[in-house]
N, C-alpha and C positions, 0 to 999 in steps of 0.2 A: 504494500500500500504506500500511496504519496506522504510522503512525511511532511506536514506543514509549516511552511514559514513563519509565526506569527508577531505581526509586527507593533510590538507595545500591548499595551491591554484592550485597546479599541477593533481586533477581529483579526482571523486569518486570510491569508492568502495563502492556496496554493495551486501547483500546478503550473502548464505554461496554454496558453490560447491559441492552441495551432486549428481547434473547432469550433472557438468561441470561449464564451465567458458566463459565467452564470454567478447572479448575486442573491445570495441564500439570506432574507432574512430571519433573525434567531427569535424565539418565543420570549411569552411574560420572563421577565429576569432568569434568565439562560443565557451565559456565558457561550460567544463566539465559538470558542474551544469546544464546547461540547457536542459540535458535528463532525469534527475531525474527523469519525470514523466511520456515520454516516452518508459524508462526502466524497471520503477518499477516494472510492471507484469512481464517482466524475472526472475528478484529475485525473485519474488511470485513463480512461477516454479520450485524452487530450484538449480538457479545459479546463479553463483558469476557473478559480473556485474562489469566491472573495465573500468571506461573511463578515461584517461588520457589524459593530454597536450602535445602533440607533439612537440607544435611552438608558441611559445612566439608572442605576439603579438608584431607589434612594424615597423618601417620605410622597415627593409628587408625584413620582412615576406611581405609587403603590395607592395614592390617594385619588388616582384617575385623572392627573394634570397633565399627560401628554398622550393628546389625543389620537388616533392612529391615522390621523390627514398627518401629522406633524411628523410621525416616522415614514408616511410613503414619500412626502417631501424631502424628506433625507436620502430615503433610499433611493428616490431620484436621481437625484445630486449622486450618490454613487454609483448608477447607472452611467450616466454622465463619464465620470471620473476615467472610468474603467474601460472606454466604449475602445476600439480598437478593430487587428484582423478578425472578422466574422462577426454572429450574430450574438448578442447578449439576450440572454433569459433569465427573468425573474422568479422567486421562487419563497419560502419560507415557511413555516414551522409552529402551529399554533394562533396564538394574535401575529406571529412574522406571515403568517399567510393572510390573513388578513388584509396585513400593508401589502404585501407583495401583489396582490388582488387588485388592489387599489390603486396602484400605478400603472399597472395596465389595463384597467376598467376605465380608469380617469384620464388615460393616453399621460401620464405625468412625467414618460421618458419612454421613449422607442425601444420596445421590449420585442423580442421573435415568440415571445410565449411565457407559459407558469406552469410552472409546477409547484404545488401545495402540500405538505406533509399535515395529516389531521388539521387543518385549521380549523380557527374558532371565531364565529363572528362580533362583529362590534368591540366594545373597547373599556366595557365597565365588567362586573363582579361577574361571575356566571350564571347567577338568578336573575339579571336585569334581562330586558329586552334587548334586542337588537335588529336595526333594518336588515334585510336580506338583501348577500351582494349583490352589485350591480352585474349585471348580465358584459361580458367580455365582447370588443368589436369585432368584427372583419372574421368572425370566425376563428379563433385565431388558436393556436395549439395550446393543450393544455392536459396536465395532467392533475388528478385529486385522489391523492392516496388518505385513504380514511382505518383509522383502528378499531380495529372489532370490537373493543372491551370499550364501551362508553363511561361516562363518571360526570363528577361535578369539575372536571376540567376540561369537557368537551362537552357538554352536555346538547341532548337531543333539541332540534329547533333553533341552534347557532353552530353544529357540528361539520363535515365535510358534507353531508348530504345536502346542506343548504347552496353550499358550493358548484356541489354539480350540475342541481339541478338552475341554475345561473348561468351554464354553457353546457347545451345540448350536446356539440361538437366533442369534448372530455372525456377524457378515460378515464371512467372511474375504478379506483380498486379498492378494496377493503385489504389489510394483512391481517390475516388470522392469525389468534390468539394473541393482540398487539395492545397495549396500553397507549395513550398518551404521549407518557412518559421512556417506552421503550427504545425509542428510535435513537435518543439521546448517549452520550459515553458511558461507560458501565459505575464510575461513581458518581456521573451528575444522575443516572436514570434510577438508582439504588435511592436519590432522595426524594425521586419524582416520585417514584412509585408510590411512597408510603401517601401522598397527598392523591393524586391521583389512578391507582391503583394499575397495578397490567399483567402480563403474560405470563406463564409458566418458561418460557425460554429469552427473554429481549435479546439477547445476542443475533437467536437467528431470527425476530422479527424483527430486526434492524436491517441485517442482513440481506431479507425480503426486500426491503424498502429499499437500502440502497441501489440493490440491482435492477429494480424496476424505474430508477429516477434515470439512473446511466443509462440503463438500455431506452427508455425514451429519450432520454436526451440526444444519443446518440443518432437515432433512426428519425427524428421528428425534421420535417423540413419547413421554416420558417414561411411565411408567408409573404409573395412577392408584394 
């Protein structure tokens, strides 16, 4: 697997962009580092993989002060940064799918597509409400991997299914026997779990994930 660059405490880069680039953003207070091993096989693929911090951890972020227009505006801006040879694809993990959603729902930087790990909609507690995403333009690629095991950190009515069904066009997948929290490194997912509970195996429901982000990724062709 790709060994990660990570440069300072604000996200990883790794990989080189001989296919493209893809900007992964990270869930509620999940450290960049914690896809490292979810991602890897992307860089194995040959793309650049850049996860960055959006939202500092800290009293506001956890008091519902930064809203998730406010991280896809960032993550714009690193879409931006990062643009280069070939196509850039957005992507993330939680509320990161969320933003990731939103940048290219909202056209907020020229995206080839998304791909979403369980996201979760809207941007407060997980009993609030939430509007259902916007529907994605131009058709446009996308993948929506969802976990079997639901809880109060995905919970049903803001979970990936609200996602898909938001773009007809979508591949939707479920990974069985998957939490949440699975998809993440084996000591950040070991704290997830206890909050949002998961799998009898995360290694290999990660594993699932990973290889199904790469191999679309790999095979998906951007839209002219």
């Amino acid at each position: 697997m790709t060994t990660p660059a990570v440069p300072g405490p604000d996200g990883i880069d790794l990989g080189r962009a001989e296919r493209g680039t893809f900007v992964f953003c990270p869930g509620f207070l999940v450290a960049p580092g914690a896809y490292a091993a979810l991602l890897g096989p992307v860089a194995d693929r040959g793309f650049r993989v850049v996860v960055p911090r959006l939202a500092r951890p800290g009293p506001r972020l956890l008091l519902g002060g930064v809203p998730i227009s406010a991280e896809a505006t960032r993550a714009a801006a690193v879409v931006g940064a990062v643009a280069g040879p070939g196509p850039v694809w957005i992507g993330g993990h939680s509320r990161g799918g969320a933003v990731a959603w939103t940048v290219a729902a909202a056209g907020l930087a020229p995206v080839a597509g998304v791909v979403v790990v369980d996201p979760v909609a809207g941007g407060g507690p997980p009993w609030a409400g939430a509007p259902a995403p916007a529907p994605l333009p131009d058709g446009r690629p996308a993948l929506v991997l969802g976990a079997a095991i639901g809880g109060r950190c995905a919970p049903a009515g803001r979970n990936h299914r609200c996602f898909a069904a938001a773009a007809p066009q979508a591949e939707h997948m479920v990974v069985a026997d998957c939490g949440h929290a699975d998809v993440l490194d084996d000591r950040t997912a070991r704290r997830g779990r206890r909050l949002c509970g998961g799998g009898t195996d995360p290694a290999r429901a990660r594993a699932v994930a990973a290889d199904r982000i790469a191999t679309f990724l790999a095979a998906a062709e951007p839209p002219r």
